[in-house]
N, C-alpha and C positions, 0 to 999 in steps of 0.2 A: 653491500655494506658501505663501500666508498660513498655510493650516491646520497643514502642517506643519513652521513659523517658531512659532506658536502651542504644539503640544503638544511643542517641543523644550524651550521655554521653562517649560511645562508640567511637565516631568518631571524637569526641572533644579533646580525650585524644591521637585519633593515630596521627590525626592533630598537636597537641601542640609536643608531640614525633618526630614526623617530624621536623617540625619546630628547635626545639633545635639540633637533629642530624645535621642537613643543617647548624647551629649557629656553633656549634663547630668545623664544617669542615670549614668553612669559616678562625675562629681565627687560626685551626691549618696549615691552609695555603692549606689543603685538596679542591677540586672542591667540590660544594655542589650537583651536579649529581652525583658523587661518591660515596660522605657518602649515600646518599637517594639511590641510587643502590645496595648500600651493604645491607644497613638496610632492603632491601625488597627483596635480593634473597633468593631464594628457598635454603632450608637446605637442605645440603649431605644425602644417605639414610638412613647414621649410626642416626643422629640427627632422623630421620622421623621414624628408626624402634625404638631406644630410646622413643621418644613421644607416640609413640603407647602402650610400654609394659609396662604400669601403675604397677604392681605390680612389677617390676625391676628383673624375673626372667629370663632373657635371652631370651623369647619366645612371642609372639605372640598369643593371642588367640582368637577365634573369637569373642568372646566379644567385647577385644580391638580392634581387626581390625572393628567392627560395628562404629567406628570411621571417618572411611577414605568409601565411597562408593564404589568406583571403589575394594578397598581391598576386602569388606566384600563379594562384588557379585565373585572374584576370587579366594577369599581363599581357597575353596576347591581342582580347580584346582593347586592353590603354592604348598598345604599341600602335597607335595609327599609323604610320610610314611603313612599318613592319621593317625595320632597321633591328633590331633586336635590342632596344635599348629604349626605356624610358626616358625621356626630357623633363625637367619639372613644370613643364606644361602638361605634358599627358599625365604624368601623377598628380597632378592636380585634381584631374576628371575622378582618379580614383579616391583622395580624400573629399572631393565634396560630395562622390556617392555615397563612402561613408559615414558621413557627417547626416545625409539625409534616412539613412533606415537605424 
């Protein structure tokens, strides 16, 4: 019942966020398919391995990557050194395979 009391609230709020995005593109003279296509692309890898490394040391760990699925089930093949930590070198490798399939 909490959960979904939670994703109602959830989706009311991405709803009304939209909504204003699309408001303010209108007044700025912006297309309102525009501002909504920005507001919803996918962030560069730099932003996606940033989001990941919770404790802001540079690296990746498979903790954090238990984050992302597709990461956690690849990370060992990224971790080349086999240090147990991604570099955003090696996560690299894994957004530009993603980027290709």
């Amino acid at each position: 019942m909490i959960r979904s009391h939670v994703c109602t609230n959830v989706s009311a709020f991405t709803a009304a966020t939209l909504t204003v995005l699309a408001s303010n593109a209108l007044v700025l003279g912006a297309p309102a398919s525009r501002a909504l296509a920005q507001s919803t692309a996918t962030p560069p890898a730099q932003a996606t391995f940033d989001s990941l490394d919770k404790n802001r040391d540079g690296q990746v760990s498979l903790n954090e990557a238990a984050e992302n699925d597709r990461l956690f089930v690849a990370f060992k093949e990224l971790d080349r050194n086999r240090d147990g930590m991604l570099t955003r070198e090696e996560f690299a490798a894994f957004e530009n395979d993603k980027s290709s399939s």
